[in-house]
BABA-117054 format. One record per residue: x, y, z of N, C-alpha, C in turn; residue number from 0. Coordinates in pm, whole numbers, plus 50000, padded with zeros to 5 digits. Example, Ala and Ser with C-alpha at 12.3 -4.5 7.8 and 13.67 -1.06 7.14 Angstrom:
2
> n.xx  n.yy  n.zz  ca.xx  ca.yy  ca.zz  c.xx  c.yy  c.zz  pos
> 51319  49431  50780  51230  49550  50780  51320  49670  50780  0
> 51285  49775  50708  51367  49894  50714  51290  50003  50787  1
% end
This chain:
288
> n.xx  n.yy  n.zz  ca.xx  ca.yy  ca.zz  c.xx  c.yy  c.zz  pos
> 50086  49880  50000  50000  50000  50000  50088  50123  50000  0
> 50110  50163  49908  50181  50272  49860  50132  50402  49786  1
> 50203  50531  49800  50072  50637  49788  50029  50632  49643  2
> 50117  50572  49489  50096  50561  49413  49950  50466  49364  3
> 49972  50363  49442  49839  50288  49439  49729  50346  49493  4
> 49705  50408  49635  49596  50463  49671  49599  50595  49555  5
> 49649  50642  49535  49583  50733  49416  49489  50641  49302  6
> 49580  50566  49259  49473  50469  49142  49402  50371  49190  7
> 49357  50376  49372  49259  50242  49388  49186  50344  49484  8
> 49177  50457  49525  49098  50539  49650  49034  50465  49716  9
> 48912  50423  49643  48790  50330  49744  48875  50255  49770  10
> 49011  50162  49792  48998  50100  49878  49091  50159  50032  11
> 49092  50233  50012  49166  50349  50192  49054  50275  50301  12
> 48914  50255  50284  48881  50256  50432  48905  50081  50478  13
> 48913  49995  50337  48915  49864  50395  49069  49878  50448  14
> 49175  49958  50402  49288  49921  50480  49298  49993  50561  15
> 49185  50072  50600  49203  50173  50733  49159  50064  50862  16
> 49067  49990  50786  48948  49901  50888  49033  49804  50890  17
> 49169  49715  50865  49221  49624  50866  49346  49637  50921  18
> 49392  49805  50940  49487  49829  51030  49604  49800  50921  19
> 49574  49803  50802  49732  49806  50679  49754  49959  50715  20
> 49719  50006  50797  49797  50177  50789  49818  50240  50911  21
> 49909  50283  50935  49961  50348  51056  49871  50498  51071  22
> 49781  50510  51176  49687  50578  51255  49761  50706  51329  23
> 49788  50795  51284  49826  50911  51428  49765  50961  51417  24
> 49635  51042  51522  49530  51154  51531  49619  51256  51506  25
> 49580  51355  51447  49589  51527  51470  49473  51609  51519  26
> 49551  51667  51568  49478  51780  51692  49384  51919  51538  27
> 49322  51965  51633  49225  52095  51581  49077  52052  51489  28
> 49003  52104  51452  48890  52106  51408  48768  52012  51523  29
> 48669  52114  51434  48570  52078  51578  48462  51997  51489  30
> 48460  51904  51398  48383  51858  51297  48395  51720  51275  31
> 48515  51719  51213  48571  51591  51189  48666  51544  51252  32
> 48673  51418  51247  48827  51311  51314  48921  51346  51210  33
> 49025  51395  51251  49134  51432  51158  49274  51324  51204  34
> 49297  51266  51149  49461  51176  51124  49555  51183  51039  35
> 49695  51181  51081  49781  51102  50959  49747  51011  50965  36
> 49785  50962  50817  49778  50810  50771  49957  50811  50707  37
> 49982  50722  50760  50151  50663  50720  50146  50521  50626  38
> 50160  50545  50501  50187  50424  50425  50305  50335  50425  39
> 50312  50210  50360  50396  50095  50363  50531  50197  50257  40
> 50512  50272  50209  50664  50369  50155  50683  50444  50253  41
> 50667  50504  50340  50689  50626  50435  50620  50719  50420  42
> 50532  50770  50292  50482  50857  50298  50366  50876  50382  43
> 50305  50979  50418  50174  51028  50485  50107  51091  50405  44
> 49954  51068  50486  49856  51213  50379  49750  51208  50544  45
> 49680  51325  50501  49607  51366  50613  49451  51298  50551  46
> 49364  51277  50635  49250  51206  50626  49147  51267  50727  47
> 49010  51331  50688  48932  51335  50787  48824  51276  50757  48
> 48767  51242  50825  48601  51129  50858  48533  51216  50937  49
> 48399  51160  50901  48297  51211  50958  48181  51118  50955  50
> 48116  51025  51103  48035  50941  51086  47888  51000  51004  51
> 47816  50920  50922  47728  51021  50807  47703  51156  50786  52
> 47820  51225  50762  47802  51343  50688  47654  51363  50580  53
> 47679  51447  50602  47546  51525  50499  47575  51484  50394  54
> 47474  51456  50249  47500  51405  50118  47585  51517  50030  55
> 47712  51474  49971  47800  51560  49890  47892  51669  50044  56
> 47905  51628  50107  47989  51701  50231  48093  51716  50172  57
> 48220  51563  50201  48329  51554  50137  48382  51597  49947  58
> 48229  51568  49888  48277  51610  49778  48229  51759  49733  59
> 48191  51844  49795  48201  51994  49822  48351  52023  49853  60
> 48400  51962  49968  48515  52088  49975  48628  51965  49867  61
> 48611  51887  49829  48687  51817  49701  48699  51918  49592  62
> 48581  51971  49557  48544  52040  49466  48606  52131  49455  63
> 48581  52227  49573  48698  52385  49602  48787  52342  49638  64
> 48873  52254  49678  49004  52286  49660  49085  52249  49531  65
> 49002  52186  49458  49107  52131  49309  49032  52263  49228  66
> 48949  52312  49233  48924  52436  49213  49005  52576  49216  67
> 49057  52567  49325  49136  52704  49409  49311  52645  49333  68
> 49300  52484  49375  49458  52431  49300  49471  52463  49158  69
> 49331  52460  49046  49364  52418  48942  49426  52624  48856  70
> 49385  52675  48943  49457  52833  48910  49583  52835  48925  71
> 49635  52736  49001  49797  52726  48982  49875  52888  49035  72
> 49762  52947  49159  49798  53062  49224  49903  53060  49355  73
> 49833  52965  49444  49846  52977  49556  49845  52859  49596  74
> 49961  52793  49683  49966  52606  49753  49815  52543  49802  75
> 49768  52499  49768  49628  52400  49793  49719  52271  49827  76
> 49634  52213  49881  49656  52015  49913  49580  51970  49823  77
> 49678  51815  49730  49623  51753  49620  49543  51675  49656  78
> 49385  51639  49620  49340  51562  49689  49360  51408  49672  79
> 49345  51318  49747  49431  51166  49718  49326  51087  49720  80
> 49237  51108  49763  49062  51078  49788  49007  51085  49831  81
> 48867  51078  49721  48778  51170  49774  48631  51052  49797  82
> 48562  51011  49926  48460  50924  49948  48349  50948  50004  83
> 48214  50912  50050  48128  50997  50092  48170  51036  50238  84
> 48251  50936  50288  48249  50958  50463  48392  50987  50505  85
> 48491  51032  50368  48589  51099  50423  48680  51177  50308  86
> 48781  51243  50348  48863  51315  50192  49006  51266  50273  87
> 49102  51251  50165  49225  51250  50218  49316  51350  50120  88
> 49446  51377  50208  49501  51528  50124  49619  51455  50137  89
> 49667  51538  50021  49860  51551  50048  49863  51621  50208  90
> 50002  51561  50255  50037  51605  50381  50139  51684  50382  91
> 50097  51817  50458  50224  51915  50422  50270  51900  50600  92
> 50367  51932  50601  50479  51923  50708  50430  52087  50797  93
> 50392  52079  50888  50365  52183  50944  50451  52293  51044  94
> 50495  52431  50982  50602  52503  50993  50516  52625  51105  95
> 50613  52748  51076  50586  52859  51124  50585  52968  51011  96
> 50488  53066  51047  50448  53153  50962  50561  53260  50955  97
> 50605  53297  50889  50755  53453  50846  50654  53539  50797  98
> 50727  53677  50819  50728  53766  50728  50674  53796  50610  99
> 50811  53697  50532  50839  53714  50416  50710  53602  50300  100
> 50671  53509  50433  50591  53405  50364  50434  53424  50365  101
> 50394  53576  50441  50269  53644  50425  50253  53711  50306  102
> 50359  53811  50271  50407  53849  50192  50371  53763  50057  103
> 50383  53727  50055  50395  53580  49967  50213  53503  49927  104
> 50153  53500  50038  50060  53484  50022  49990  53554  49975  105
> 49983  53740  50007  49888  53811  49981  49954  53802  49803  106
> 50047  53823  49772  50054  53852  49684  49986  53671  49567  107
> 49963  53589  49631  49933  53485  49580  49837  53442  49593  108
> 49743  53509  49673  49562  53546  49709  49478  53593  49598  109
> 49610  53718  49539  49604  53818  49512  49563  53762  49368  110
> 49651  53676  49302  49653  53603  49188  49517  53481  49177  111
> 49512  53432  49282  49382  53318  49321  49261  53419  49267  112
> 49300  53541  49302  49118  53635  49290  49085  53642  49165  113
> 49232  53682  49091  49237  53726  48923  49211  53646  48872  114
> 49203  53498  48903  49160  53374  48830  49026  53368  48808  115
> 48928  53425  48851  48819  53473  48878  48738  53361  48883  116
> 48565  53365  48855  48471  53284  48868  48344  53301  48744  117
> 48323  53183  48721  48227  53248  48584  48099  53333  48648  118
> 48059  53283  48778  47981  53358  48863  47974  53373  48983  119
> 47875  53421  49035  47872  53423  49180  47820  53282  49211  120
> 47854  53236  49340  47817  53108  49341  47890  53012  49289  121
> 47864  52857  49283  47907  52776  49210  47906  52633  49196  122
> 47882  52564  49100  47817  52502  49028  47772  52351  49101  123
> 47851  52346  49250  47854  52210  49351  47744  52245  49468  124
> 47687  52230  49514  47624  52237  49652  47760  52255  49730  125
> 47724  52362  49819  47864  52408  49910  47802  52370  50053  126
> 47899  52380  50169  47886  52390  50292  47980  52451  50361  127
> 47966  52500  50460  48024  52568  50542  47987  52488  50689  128
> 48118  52419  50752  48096  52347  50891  48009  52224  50797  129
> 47899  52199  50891  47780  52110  50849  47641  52135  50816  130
> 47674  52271  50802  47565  52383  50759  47575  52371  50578  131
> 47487  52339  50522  47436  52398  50401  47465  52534  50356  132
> 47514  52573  50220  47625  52674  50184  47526  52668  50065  133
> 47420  52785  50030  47379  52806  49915  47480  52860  49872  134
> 47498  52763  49695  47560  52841  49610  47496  52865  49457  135
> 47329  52921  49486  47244  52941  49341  47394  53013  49265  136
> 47414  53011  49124  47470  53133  49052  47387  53241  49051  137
> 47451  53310  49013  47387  53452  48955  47487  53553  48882  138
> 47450  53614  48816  47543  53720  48688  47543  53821  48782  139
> 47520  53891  48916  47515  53963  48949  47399  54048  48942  140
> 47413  54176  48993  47562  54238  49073  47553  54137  49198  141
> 47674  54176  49280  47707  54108  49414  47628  54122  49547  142
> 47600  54241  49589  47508  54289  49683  47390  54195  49703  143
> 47282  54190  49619  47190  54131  49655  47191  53974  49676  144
> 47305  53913  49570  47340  53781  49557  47399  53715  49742  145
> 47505  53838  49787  47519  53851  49944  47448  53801  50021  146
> 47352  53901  50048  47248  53936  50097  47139  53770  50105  147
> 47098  53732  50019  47020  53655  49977  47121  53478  50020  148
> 47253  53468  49964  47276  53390  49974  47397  53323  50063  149
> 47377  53446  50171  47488  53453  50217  47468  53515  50413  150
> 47381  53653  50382  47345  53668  50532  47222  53569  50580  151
> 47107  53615  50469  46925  53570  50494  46939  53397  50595  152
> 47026  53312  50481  47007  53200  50557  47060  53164  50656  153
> 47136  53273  50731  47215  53194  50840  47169  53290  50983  154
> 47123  53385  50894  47033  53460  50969  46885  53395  51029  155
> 46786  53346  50882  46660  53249  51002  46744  53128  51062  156
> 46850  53053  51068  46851  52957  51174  46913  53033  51288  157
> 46963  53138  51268  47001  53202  51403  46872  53263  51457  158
> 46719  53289  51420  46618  53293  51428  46573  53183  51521  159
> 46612  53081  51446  46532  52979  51471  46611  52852  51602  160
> 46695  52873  51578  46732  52826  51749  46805  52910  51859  161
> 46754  53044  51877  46730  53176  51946  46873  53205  51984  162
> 46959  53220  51892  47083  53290  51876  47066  53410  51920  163
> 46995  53447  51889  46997  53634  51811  46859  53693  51877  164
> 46859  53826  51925  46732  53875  52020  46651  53914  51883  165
> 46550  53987  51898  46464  54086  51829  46542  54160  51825  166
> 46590  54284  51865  46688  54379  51821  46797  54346  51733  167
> 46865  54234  51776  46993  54143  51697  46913  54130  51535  168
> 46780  54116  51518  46746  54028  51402  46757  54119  51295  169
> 46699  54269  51428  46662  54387  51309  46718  54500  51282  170
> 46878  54447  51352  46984  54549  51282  47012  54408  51198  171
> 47001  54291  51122  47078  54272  51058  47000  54262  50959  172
> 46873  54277  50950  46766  54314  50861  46820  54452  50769  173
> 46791  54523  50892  46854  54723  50851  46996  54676  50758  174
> 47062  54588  50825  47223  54574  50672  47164  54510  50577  175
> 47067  54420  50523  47006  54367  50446  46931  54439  50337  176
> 46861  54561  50403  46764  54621  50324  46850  54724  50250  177
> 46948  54761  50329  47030  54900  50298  47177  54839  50243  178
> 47172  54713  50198  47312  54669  50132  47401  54686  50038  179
> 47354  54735  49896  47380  54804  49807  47405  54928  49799  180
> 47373  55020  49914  47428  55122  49962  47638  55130  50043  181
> 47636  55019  50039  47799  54991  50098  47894  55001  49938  182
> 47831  54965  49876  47953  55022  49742  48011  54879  49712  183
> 48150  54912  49657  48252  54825  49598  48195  54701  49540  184
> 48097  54733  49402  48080  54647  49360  48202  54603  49256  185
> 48194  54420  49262  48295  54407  49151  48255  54242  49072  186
> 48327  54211  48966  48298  54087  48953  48344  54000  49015  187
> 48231  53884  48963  48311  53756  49046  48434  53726  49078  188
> 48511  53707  49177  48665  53675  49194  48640  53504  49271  189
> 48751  53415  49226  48782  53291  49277  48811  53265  49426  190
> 48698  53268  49516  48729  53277  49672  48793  53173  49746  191
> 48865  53147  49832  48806  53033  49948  48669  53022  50004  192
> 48666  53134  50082  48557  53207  50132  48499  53130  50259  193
> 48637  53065  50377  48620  53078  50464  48730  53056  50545  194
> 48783  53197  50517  48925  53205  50514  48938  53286  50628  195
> 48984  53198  50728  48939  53221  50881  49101  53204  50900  196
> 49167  53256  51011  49335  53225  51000  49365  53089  50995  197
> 49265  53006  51071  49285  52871  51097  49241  52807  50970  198
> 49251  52857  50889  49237  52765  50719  49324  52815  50660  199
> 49436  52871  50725  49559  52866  50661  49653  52799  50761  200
> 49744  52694  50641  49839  52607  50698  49981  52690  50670  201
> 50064  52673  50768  50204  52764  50740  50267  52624  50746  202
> 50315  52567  50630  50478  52503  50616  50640  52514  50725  203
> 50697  52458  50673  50833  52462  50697  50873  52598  50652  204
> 50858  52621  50536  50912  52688  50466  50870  52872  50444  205
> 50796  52816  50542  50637  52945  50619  50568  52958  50503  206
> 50583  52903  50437  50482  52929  50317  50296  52909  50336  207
> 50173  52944  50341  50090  52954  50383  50005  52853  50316  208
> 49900  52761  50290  49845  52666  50195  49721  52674  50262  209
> 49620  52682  50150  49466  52721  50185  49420  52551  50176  210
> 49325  52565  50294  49268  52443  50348  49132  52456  50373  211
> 49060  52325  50417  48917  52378  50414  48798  52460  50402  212
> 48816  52485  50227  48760  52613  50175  48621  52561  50179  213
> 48561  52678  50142  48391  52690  50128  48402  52786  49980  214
> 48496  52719  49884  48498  52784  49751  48381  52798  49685  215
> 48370  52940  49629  48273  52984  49545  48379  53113  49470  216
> 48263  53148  49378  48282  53271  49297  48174  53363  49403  217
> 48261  53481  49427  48244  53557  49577  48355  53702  49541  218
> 48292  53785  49646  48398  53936  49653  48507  53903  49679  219
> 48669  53936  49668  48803  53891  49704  48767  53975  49858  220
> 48687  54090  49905  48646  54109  50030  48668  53990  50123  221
> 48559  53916  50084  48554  53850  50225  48627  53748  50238  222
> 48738  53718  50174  48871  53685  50224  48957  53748  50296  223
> 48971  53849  50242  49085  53936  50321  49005  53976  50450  224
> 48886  54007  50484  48820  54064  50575  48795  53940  50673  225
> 48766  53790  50625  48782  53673  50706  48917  53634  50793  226
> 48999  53665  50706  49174  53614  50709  49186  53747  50864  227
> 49101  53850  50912  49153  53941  50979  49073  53927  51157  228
> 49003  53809  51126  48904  53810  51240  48989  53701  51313  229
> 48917  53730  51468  49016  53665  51588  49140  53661  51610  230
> 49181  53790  51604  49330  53794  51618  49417  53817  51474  231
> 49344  53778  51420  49399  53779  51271  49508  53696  51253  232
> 49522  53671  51062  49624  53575  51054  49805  53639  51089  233
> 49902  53571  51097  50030  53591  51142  50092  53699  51026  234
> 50115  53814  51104  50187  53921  51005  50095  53931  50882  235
> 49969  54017  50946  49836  54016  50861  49884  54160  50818  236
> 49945  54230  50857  49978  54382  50821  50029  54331  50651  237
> 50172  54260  50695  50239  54265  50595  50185  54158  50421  238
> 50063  54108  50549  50008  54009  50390  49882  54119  50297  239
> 49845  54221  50393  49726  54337  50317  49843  54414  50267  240
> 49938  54439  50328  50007  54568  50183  50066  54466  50094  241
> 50110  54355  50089  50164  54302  49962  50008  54237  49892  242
> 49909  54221  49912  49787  54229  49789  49784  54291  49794  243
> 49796  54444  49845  49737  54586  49782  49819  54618  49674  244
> 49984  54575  49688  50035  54612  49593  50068  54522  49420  245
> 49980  54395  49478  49938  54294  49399  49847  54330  49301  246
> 49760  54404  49389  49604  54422  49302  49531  54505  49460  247
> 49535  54633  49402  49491  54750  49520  49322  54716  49515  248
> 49311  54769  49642  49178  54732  49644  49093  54871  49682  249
> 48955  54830  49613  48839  54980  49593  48812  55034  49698  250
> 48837  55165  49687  48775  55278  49778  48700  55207  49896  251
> 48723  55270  50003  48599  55215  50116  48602  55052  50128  252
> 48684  55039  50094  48704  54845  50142  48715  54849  50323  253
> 48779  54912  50346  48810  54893  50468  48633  54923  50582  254
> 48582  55036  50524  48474  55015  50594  48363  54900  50571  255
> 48370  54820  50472  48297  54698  50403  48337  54556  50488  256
> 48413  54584  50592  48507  54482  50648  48422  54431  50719  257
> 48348  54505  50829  48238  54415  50919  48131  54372  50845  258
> 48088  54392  50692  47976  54369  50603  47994  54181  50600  259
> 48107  54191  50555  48186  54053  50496  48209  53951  50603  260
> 48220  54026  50725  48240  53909  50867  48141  53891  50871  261
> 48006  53981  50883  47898  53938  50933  47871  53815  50892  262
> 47884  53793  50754  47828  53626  50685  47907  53546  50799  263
> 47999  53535  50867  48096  53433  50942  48026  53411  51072  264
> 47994  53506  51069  47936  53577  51253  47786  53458  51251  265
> 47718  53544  51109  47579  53475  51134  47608  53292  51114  266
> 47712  53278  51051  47698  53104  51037  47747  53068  51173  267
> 47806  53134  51266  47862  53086  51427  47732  53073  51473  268
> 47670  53160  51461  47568  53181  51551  47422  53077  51505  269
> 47443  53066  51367  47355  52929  51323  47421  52764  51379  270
> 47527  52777  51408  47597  52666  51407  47621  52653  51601  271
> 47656  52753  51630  47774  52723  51755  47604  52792  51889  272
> 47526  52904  51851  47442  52947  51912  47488  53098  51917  273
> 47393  53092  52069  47410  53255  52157  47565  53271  52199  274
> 47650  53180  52226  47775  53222  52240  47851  53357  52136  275
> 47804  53332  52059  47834  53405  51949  47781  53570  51898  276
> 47650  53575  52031  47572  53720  51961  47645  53803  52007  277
> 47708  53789  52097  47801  53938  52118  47908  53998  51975  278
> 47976  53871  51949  48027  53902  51818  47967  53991  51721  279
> 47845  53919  51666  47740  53980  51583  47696  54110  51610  280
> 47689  54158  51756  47671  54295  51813  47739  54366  51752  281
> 47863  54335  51772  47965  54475  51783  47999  54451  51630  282
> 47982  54382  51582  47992  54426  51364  47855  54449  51362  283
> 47758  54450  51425  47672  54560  51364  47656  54679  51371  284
> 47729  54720  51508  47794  54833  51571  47844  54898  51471  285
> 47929  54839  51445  48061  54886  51350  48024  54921  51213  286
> 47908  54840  51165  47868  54886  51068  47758  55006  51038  287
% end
């Protein structure tokens, strides 16, 4: 069992997972799935996560966006090694520390991921985000309402609906809803992750940065950079926004559009995780 063969036999990874032909080490983080190395009979590894019955098309959603985000040949993605209903396995990158010079590097290679663009908004797989359902209708635009509709509305009624969010909470995010196209910077589709949270970026050896568990669509290059800045933000986030600015500058008033673009993150916490989360949602509506 060698990584050459599991590339040309995939389906069979779980009978030699279930038969113990493969060396098992858990890895730590994510709150979703069982995440492991897997160590083959050559030495190599690849990373593997499971999930006892995932939702239909789970694993092959984020399959989708990342050979998607890889096939722009912008920015380091993980190759996928296979892809099954109840798990994905990746190339295994060696896990480093983030530099300087290797933010740098990214923005400017974000920067290139965006220019690759999207034939639309949306895109063409059923998406998810967590274990939440990720409308991705297309649409030709413009962006605003496509947002709005497919992006705050639904994560907004389940934060409705298992009492995340007060009456006041519902109807300032209503008031950003109705008044959305009033925020500006419209643009075309750009090639997103689009849930590009710091912790979906992997830093190498080599600090080089590699985008991981995307929620790819055709989306604003916004709410990447505006994701990549929440909780602390990603490592030497200064130096990764001036090298995309000087990649590919970005429109007027971006910076005030910043809590527009979290909010979508905010409202899926708060559909997903609960009331822990409305304070968050407060203060970007504040802000906005």
């Amino acid at each position: 069992m060698d990584l050459q063969y599991l590339k040309e036999h995939p389906a069979q990874l779980p009978v030699f997972i279930k038969h113990q032909r493969i060396r098992e080490t858990p890895v730590p983080g994510g709150s979703i799935c069982t995440a492991q190395r897997l160590t083959l009979d050559d030495g190599s590894s690849i990373f593997c996560k499971s999930l006892a019955d995932p939702p239909v098309g789970f694993f092959a959603a984020e399959a989708a966006g990342l050979r998607w985000l890889r096939e722009s040949g912008a920015v380091p993605v993980p190759d996928v090694i296979a892809e099954l209903p109840e798990l994905l396995a990746l190339e295994w990158i060696e896990h480093g520390e983030a530099t300087p010079e290797g933010a740098e590097r990214l923005g400017r290679r974000l920067a290139a991921l965006h220019r690759a663009g999207a034939p639309s908004f949306g895109a063409p797989w059923t998406g998810f985000i967590g274990t939440a359902a990720l409308p991705n209708d297309a649409s030709d635009g413009p962006w605003a309402p496509w947002f709005a509709e497919r992006r705050l509305l639904p994560f907004l009624r389940i934060s409705i609906d298992n009492g995340a969010l007060t009456g006041a909470d519902v109807a300032g995010v209503e008031r950003v809803i109705a008044g959305i196209e009033g925020y500006g910077g419209a643009e075309p589709p750009c090639r997103i992750h689009g849930d590009l949270w710091p912790g979906n970026v992997l830093w190498d050896r080599a600090g080089d940065g590699w985008l991981v568990d995307p929620a790819a669509h055709g989306g604003h290059r916004e709410t990447d950079l505006a994701l990549l800045g929440l909780w602390g933000g990603a490592p030497h986030y200064d130096r990764f926004l001036a090298a995309y600015g000087e990649a590919w500058p970005l429109a007027d008033g971006w910076r005030d559009r910043v809590p527009l673009h979290r909010l979508y993150l905010l409202l899926v916490h708060t559909a997903l995780f609960g009331a822990a989360y409305r304070e968050s949602v407060r203060s970007t509506l504040r802000a906005l």
